[in-house]
N, C-alpha and C positions, 0 to 999 in steps of 0.2 A: 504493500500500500504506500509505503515509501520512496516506492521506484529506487528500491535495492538492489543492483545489478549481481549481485554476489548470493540472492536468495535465490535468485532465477534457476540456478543448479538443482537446487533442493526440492526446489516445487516442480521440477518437470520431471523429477524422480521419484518424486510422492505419485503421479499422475501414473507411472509406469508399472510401479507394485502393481500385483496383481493379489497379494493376499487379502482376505475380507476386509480386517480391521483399516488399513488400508486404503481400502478402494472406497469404503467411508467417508474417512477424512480428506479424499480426494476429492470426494464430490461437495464435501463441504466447505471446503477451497475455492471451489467452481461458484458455491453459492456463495460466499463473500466478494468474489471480482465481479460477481455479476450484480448487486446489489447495488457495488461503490463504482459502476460503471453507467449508471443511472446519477449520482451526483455528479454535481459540477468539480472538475478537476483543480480550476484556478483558486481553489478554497484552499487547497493544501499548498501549490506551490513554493509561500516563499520558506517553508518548513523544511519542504523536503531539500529544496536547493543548498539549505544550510549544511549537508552533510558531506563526510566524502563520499564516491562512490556511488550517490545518489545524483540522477539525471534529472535538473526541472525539465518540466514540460516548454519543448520551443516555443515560441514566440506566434501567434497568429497568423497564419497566411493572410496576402491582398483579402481576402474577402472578409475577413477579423472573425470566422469562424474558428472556434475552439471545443470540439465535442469529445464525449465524454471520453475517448479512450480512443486508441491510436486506429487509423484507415489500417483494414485489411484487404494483403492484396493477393490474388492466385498469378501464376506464370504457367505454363501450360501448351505443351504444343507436341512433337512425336520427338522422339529422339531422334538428335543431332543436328534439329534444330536452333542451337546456341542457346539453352535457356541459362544454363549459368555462367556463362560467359556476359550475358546481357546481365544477368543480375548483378555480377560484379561492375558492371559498366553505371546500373544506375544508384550503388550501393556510393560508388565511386563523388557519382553527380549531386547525391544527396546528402551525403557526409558533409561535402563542400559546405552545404548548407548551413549545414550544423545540427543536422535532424539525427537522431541515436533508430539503427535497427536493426529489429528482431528475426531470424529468418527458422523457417521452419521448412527444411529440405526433404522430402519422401524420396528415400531412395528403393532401388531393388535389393529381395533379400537374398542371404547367403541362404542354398539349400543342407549347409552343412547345420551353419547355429544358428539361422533363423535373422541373423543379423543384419545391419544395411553392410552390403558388399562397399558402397564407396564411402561408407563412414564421414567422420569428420576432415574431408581433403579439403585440401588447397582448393575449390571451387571459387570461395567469392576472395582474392589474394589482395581487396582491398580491405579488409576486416580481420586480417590474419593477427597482427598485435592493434588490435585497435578495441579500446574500451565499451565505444560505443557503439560497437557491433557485436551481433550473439545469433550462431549458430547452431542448431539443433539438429541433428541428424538423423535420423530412424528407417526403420526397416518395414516395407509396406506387406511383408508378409505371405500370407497368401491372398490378400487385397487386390483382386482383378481392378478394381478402378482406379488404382495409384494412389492411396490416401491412408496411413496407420490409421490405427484406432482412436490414438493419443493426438492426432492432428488439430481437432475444435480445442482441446483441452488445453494443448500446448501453444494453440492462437490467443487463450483468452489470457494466459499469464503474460505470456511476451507481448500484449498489445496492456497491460494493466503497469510495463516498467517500459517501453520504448516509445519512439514517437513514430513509427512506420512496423507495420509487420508485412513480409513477403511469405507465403507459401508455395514453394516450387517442388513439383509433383512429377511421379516418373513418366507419366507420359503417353502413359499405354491403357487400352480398356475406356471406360467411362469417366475417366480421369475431371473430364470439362464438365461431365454432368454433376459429379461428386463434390469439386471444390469451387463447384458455382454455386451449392447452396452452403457452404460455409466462410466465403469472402464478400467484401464488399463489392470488390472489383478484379473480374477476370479477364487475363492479358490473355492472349493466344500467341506465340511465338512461332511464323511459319517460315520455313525453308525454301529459298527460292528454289524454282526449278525440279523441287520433287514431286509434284503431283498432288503436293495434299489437299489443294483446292478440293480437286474432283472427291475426293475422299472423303473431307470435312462434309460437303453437301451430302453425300450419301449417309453419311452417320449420321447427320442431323445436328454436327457440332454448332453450323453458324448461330444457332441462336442461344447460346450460352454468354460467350467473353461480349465483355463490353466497351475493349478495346485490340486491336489487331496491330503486331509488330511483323514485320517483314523483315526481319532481320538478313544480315550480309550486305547490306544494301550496297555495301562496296566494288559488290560484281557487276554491277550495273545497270544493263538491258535485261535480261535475266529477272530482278529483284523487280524491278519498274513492271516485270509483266507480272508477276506471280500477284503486287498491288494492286493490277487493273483488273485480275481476275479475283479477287478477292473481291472490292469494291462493286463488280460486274452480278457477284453471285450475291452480296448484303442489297442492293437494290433488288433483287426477286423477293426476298429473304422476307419474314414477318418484321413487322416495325417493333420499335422497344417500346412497350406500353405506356413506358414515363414519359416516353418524348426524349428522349439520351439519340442522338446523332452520333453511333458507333464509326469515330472515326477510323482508316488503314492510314500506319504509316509506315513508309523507309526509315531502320533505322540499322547500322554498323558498329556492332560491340567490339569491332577490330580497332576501325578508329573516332568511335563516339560521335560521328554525325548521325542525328535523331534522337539522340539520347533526351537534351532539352524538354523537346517537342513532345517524345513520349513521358515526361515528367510535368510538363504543361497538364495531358491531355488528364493520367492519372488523379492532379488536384482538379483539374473541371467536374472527373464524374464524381469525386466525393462533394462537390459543390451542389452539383447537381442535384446526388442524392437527398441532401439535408435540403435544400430549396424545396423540392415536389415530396417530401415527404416519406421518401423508399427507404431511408438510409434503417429506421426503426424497422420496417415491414422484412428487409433482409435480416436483418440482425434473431430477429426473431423465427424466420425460416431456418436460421443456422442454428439455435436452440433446439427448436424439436426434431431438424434433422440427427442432431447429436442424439437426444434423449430417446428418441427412437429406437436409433440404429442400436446404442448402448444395452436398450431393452431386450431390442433380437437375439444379439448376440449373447446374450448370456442366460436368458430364457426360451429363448427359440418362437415359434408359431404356438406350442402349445401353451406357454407362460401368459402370452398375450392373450391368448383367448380367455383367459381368468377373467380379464378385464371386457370381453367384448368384443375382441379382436383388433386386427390395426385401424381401421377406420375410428370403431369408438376412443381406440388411446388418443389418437391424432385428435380429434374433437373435445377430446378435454384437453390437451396442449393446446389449440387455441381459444380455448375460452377462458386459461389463469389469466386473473387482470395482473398478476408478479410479471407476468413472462415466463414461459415455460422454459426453465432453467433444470441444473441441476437439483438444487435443493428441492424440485417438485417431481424431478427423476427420483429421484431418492424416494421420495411418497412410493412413487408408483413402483416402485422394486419390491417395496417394504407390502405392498399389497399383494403383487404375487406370489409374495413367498408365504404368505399367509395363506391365501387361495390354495397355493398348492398342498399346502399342509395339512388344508379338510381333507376328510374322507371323500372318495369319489359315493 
């Protein structure tokens, strides 16, 4: 609550336990950031700033918006399309700033220990000794969609001490579907010249990310078509119901032209969002997607039917006037283990 960069270890490792007592206090952790993520931030500021180690909250962007807790953001695109390469490009551009960020990287697991194969690498090499950068590495497991378990959990501590949080995901599966309902805002990073236009339209990606990076743009004509075919296929594409104008741009994490532009575009849609009202309506889709999924997986199909099924769980997460958080996950765990424990 402090914006202690040094408890940030601890709390993503409370989130990891998997023993009861545990998984508990984990969710009980969940229910305190999400509480004090609903207060105003600038109360605490000049407190926290007082310490070492502790990160105030930056300074207000041009639009003197200041909300409760840090933009979340997904990256997201197939492998080899430069997504951490871009990430270190704009970790790079925003440091500058003087913005502290959290990143929360899904990698593929090892099938030996279940581990992330690329661990904690050298990926973003501008954050490598840098204070106020923090990355998280994990192992998406056997998660066909590219996303740990621990992903919402480990977005909401790392958006509770930094002032940007990134989630870059492996890439594969339903990846865009998955971390589009736990981000603010989703990048698409696509690869000139591979085909994945044609690909994306078929899977139905285009209407997830809310912004599209063309990255390489350094190769040229090439980059400039894979743009006009992207922008070609968003004009067929359904419109974004806020009214958000999904811009495509060029940009090159080789040598940082578009970087800006896509930093531009990033603070417009969280502007956006808070303007028309979306920015509460996602936040809260990313809640019961967590508490949901958390449900299945640990109860199954038949845990939830205790309750009603998925439809009824889902219709009493929208109807908490709390916000379907954790600590209301918790109720509903605590009731089917109860359910389960009558007599059939």
């Amino acid at each position: 609550m402090r914006r202690d960069r040094d408890a940030v270890p601890d709390a993503l490792n409370l989130l990891d336990d998997r023993r009861p007592a545990q998984r508990e206090a984990a969710l009980q952790l969940l229910a305190i950031l999400e509480r004090s993520s609903r207060t105003d931030p600038t109360m605490n500021l000049a407190a926290a700033s007082e310490h070492s180690g502790r990160f105030p909250r930056s300074e207000p962007k041009a639009s003197g918006e200041l909300h409760q807790d840090a933009p979340r953001i997904g990256l997201t695109g197939a492998p080899g399309a430069g997504k951490s390469t871009l990430l270190d490009a704009l970790v790079r551009a925003l440091r500058a700033r003087g913005e502290t960020i959290g990143i929360v990287a899904v990698d593929p697991s090892s099938r030996v220990s279940g581990g992330a194969l690329l661990g904690d690498r050298a990926r973003v090499r501008a954050g490598a000794s840098d204070r106020g950068v923090f990355l998280r590495s994990m192992a998406a497991r056997e998660r066909l969609g590219g996303l740990a378990d621990a992903t919402w959990p480990s977005i909401a501590v790392l958006a509770a001490v930094f002032d940007r949080v990134f989630v870059e995901t492996v890439g594969v599966g339903q990846s865009e579907a998955e971390v589009a309902d736990l981000v603010d805002t989703l990048v698409l990073v696509a690869q000139p010249g591979a085909g994945d236009v044609l690909q994306f339209m078929k899977a139905g990606i285009l209407e997830h990310p809310d912004v599209f990076a063309v990255n390489k743009a350094d190769l040229g004509a090439t980059a400039e078509r894979t743009a006009s075919e992207l922008q070609a296929a968003l004009a067929m594409a359904a419109h974004d119901a806020s009214g958000w104008q999904r811009p495509v741009l060029l940009v090159s994490a080789r040598d940082g032209s578009g970087v800006a532009e896509l930093v531009a575009a990033l603070d417009a849609h969280r502007a956006h969002l808070v303007a028309c009202g979306a920015l509460a309506a996602r936040r809260q889709r990313a809640r019961i997607a967590f508490v949901l999924d958390a449900l299945e997986r640990r109860y199954g199909a038949f845990g939830i039917e205790r309750l009603g099924g998925r439809d009824a769980v889902h219709a009493r997460l929208l109807a908490e006037p709390e916000g379907a958080g954790a600590a209301f996950g918790l109720g509903l765990a605590r009731e089917i283990e109860a359910a389960l424990r009558k007599p059939s």
